[in-house]
N, C-alpha and C positions, 0 to 999 in steps of 0.2 A: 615874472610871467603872470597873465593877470587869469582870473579864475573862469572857468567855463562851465555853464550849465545847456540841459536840453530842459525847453518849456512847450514843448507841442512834437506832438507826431502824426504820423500819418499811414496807413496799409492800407493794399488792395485786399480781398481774397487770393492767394497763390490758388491756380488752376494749369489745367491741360490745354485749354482754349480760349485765350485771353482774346479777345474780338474787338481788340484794341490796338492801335501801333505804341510803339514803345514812348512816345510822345507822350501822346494821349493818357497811357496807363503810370506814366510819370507825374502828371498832371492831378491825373485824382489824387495820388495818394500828396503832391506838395499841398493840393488846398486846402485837403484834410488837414496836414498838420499847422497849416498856418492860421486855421479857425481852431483849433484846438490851442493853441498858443496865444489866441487874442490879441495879433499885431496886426499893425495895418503895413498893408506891403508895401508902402514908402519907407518903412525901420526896413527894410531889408537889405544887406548890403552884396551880398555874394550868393553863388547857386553853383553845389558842386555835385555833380552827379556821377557817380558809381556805375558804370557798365563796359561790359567785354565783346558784346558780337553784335550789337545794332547793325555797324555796316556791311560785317558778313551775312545776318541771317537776313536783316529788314533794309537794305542798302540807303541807310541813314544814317552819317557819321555827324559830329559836330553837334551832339545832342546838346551841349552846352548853350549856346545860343537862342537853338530852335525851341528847348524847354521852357527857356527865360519867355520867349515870346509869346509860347502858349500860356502862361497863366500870367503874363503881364506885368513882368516883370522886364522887359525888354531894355538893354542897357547897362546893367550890372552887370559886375563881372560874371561869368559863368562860360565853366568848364568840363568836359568828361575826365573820367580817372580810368584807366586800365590798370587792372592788377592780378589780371584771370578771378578767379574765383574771391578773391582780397580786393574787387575794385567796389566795393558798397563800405567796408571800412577802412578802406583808403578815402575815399572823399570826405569820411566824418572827421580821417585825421587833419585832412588839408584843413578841413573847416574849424577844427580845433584849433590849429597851430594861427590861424587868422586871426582867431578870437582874443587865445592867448597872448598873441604879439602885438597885439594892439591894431591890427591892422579893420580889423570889425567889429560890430557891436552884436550884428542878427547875421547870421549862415546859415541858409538852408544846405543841410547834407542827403542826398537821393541817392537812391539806385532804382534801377530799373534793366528786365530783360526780359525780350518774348522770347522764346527759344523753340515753340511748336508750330509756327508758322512755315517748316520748311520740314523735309523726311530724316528719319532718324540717321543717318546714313553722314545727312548733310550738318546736322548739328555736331555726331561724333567727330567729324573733321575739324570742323571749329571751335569745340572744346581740345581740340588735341592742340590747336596754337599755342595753348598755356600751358604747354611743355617743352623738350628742347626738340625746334622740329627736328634740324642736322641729322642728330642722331634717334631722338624717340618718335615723334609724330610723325615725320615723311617715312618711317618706315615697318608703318603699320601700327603700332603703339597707341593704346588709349588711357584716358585715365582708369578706366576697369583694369587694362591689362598691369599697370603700372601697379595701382594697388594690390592685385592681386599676388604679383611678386614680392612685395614689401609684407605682406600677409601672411606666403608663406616661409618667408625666411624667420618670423617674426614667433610661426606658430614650431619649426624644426629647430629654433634655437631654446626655445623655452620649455618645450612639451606639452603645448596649449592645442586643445579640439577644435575644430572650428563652431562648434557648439557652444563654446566657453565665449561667444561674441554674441550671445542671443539676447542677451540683457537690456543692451543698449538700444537695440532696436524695436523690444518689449516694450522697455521703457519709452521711449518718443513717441510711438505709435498710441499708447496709453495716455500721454498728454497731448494728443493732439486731435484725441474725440472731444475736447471742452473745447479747443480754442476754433472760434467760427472762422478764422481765415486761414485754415490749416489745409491743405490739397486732401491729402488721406485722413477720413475721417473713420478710421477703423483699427480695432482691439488688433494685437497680433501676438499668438500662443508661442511656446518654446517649439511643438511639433510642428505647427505652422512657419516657424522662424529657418527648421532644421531642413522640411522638407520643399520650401522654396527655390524657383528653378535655377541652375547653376549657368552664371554669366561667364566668369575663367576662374577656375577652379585656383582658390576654394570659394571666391567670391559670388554668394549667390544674390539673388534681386532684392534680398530680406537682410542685403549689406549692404544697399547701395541708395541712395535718395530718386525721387522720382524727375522725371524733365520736365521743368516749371515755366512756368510765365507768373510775374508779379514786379509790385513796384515798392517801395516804402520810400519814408522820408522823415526826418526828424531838422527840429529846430535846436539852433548852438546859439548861446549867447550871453552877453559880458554879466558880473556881476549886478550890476547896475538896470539892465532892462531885465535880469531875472528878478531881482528884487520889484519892481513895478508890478511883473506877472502874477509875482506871488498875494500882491496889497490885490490884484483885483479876482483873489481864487484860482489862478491856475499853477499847478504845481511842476516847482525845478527840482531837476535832481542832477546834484555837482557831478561833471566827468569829471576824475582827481586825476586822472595818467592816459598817457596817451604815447604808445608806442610800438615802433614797426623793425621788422629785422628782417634780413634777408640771408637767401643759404643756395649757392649754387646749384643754378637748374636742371640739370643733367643726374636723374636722381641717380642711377646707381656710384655716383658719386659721393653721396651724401648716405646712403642706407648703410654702411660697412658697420655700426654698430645700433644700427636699429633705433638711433634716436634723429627726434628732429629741432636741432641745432635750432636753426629757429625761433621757434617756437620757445623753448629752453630762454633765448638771450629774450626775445619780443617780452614776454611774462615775467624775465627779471627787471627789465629796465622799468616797466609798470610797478611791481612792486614797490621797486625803492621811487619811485616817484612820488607813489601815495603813500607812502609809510606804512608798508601791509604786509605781512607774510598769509603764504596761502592758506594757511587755519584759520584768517581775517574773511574769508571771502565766504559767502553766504548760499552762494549759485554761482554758476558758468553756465553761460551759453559755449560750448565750443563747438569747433568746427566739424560736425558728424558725419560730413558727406560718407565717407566709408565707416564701418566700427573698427577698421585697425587704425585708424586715426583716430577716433574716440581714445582707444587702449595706449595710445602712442603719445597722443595731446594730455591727458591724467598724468602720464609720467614723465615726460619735458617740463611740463608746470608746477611739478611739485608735492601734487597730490597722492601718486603710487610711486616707489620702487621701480626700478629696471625689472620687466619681464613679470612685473602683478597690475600694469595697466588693464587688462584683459581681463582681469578676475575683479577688480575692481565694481565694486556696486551689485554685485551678485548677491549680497545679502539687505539690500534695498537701499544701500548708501545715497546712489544717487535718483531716487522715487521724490515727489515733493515735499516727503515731511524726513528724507533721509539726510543726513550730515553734510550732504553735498549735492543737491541738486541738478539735472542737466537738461539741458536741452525739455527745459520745462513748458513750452506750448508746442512741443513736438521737433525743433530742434529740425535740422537739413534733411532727416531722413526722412519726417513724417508731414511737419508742415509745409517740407520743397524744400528746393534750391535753384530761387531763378538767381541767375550767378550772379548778373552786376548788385543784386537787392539784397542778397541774402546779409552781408556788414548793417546794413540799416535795419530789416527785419529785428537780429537781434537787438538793433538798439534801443528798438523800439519796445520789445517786449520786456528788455531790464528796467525802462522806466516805466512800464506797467507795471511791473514788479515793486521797484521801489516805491513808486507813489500809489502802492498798494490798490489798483487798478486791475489786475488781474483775474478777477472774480472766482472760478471753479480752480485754476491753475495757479493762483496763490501761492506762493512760499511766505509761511507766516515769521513774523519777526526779522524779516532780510530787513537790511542796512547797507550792506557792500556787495555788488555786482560785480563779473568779472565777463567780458565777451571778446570772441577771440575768430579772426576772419582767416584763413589760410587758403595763398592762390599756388596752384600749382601742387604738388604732392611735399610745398614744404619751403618751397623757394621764396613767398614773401608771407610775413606772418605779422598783422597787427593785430595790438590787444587795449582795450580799454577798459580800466575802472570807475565805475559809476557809485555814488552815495549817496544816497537822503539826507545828507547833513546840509548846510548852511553854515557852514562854521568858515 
């Protein structure tokens, strides 16, 4: 398998009112990152884009083609990835596995999703497709209500407050006043966290990510053009692992012991990939959209106990100068969650990270990144490790 680096990226600002179609907002952020990476877009071989609702909310399917052709790239392969809320690292993986197989040398990996283009009413519908319609979405179910169940089996089994999940949301909110393309650029208190309005109990809006519009995009590529990148000052940082797991969609299927299966297998096979156990890992981006999936993702991955995910970073473990970093420029809750973008967003912010790029949000001395995309309440989960190494 040959070695894979990212040498450029690219973000929009995540906003409420992207005044862009999803093209368009794809567009900026690939050119971004392909002048940040200093290739000329003849090295480019492939364009895999990350998105879940273009042709329900923006009735635009096929973004693969029509993105190639807005930024002139027309010809190359390119494709979309669905994977509900896992379709931005899902395309990084395709792009990876290209690279690694010999199949490519340069990949562009994108996401991109408008989601405020249309009423609230109409996107909860469309978000509800990335669950099992059968039985959960056609029958009223959303991803609030789903987490919310998962929440509360999670807080009656353990003896956890729903108070005991204010941390997480503290914390994001807190890194995501430095990062300028962050949607919520505001401090949030524990009283402020507690007395937040209640979406389905116990899930309040101080649990939950905002409805986003953004795009990101990062560059993959063989040892070989990363090495040239690097002779002319632009910095690689190796992805060492690259891996995705799946777990039966129909969650109450899956919730009977409060873990997510998943998640658990996604972040073993990465480990032993890169030859890492999770004391090696330096930060996580994980998947925050709710905080009982913060509390849930800590302890599938390695990092808490069964039923001390939740307690987890309470005494500032995961803060940026804490033992374990998270969701360090504000992470799904704070800086968004446009869904197909969000796999690229953190890709992009781990190689801020590592190529120490970061500036106010910094984690000093990182070397090993760990990010981690989950669609659905758990049903696909991919994870990749990043390093600053060259080795």
């Amino acid at each position: 398998m040959k070695e894979v680096f990212m040498i450029g990226i690219g973000l929009t600002p995540v906003s409420k009112d992207a005044q862009s179609s999803p093209v368009q907002l794809a567009a900026t952020a690939i050119e971004e990152a392909i002048a940040t990476s200093g290739i000329e877009k003849s090295r480019v071989d492939a364009l895999f884009i990350g998105n879940m609702m273009s042709g329900m909310l923006s009735n635009q399917a096929q973004l693969g083609p029509v993105i190639a052709d807005e930024v002139g790239l027309k010809g190359i392969e390119a494709l979309a990835i669905d994977a509900a809320c896992a379709s931005g690292g899902n395309s990084m993986r395709l792009g990876f596995m290209t690279i690694a197989g010999g199949f490519h040398d340069v990949v562009i990996a994108a996401g991109v999703e408008v989601m405020n283009c249309v009423s609230r009413e109409r996107i909860t519908q469309a978000l509800a497709t990335g669950s099992d319609w059968a039985t959960e979405g056609s029958r009223g179910e959303s991803f609030i209500s789903l987490n919310a169940r998962l929440m509360r089996g999670y807080m009656e089994k353990y003896g956890i407050d729903s108070h005991d999940f204010g941390h997480f949301s503290i914390n994001a909110h807190a890194n995501a006043c430095t990062n300028p393309n962050a949607m919520l650029h505001k401090s949030m208190t524990l009283d402020e966290y507690n007395s937040a309005r209640l979406l389905t109990d116990p899930i309040k809006l101080s649990d939950a990510p905002p409805v986003s519009d953004g795009a990101a995009a990062v560059i993959l590529a063989s040892r070989e053009v990363a090495l040239d990148a690097m002779r002319r000052g632009y910095p690689a940082i190796r992805v060492s692992a690259s891996a995705v797991a799946t777990d039966r969609l129909v969650s109450k299927d899956r919730w009977r012991d409060l873990e997510l299966g998943a998640v658990r297998e996604s972040s073993g096979k990465a480990y032993a990939q890169a030859g890492i156990t999770p004391e090696d890992v330096d930060f996580l981006e994980l998947h925050d959209a709710y905080t009982i999936i913060s509390a849930l993702s800590l302890e599938a991955n390695g990092f808490a106990r069964p039923g001390e995910g939740a307690l987890f970073g309470m005494d500032g473990e995961i803060t940026l100068e804490g033992r374990l970093p998270i969701s360090t420029m504000g992470g799904l809750k704070a800086r968004g969650h446009p869904v197909g973008a969000t796999g690229l967003y953190q890709a992009a912010e781990a190689y801020m990270q590592l190529a120490e790029m970061a500036g106010p949000n910094q984690v000093k001395n990182c070397h090993i990144g760990m990010i981690q995309s989950i669609g659905g309440t758990g049903a696909t989960v991919v994870t990749h490790v990043l390093e600053n190494s060259f080795i």
